[in-house]
C-alpha positions in Angstrom: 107.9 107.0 79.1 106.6 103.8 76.9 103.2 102.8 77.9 105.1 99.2 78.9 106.6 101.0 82.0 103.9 103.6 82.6 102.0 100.5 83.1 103.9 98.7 85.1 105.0 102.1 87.1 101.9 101.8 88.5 101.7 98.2 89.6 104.9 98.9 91.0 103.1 101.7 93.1 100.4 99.6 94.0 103.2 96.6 95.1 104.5 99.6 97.4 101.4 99.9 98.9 100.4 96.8 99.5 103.7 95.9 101.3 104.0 99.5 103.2 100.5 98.9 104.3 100.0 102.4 102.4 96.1 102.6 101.5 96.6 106.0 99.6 99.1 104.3 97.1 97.4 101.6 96.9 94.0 103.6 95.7 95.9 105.9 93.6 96.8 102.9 90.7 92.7 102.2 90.9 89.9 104.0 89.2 87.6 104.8 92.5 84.5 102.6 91.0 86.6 99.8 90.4 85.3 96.0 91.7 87.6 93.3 93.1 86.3 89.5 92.8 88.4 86.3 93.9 88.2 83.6 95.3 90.0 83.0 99.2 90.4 79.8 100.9 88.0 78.5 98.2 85.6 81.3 98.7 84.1 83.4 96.7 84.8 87.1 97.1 83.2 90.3 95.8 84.4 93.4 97.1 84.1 97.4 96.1 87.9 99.0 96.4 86.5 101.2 99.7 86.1 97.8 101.2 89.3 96.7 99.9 90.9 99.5 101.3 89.7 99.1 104.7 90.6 95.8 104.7 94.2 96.7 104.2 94.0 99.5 106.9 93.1 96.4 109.5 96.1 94.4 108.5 99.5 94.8 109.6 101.5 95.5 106.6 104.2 92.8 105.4 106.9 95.3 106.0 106.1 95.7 109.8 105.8 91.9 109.5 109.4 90.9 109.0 108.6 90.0 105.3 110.7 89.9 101.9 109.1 92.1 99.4 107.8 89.4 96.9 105.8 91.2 94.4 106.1 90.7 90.9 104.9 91.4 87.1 104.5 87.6 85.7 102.8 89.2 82.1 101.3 92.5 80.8 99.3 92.4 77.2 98.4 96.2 76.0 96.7 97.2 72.8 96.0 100.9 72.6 94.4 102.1 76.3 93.4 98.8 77.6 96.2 96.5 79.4 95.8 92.7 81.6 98.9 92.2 84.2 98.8 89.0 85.8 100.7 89.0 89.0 102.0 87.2 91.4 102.7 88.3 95.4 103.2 87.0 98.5 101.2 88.7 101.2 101.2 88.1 104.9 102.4 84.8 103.7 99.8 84.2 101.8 100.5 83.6 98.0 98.5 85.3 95.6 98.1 84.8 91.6 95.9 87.8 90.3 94.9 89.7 86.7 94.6 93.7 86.8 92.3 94.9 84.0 93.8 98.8 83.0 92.2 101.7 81.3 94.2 104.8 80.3 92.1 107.4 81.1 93.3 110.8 80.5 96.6 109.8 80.1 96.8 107.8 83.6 97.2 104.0 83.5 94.4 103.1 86.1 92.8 99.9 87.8 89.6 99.1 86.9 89.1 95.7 87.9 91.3 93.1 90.1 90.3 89.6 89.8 92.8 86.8 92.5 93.4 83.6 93.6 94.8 82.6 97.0 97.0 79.9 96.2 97.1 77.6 99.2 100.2 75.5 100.1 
């Protein structure tokens, strides 16, 4: 497998997650010690991934929801083992532009860092 679609093997994974409400797929494509900043409704938010991930265990998942899967891959830039994926999602009908910073770590593509915008209508 390339590094291209190892990469984006495990956005894919995180996409299923997100929309299955599946926290354990969603923490597998992140490093454990990796931060999540954004901003939400104009907001500023800084959040560990536990956090994160309780979060999404609160929230009915999109799926359950009635709603389209809308999840995609807008850009991915990769040198060596670091990678930036910008994405773009809709999620509980909320619209979401974000950047995923990626180490390969042992051979594993991995989250380190998520940065997002909620794009309001």
């Amino acid at each position: 497998m390339s590094e291209l679609a190892a990469i984006e093997a495990v956005i894919h994974a995180y996409f299923q997650g997100l929309h299955q409400g599946n926290p354990d797929l969603v923490q597998k494509a992140f490093l454990p010690e990796a931060e999540i900043f954004g901003y939400y409704e104009g907001e500023l938010v800084t959040i560990t991934l536990r956090e994160y991930l309780n979060i999404l265990k609160r929230q009915s998942p999109p799926v359950l929801l009635g709603e389209e899967f809308d999840m995609l891959i807008s850009g991915i830039d990769q040198i060596g083992r670091i990678a930036s994926v910008r994405t773009r999602y809709l999620f509980q009908a909320l619209r979401y532009t974000e950047y995923l910073a990626l180490l390969n770590i042992d051979g594993d593509w991995k989250i380190v860092n998520k940065t997002f915008h909620h794009d309001p209508d």
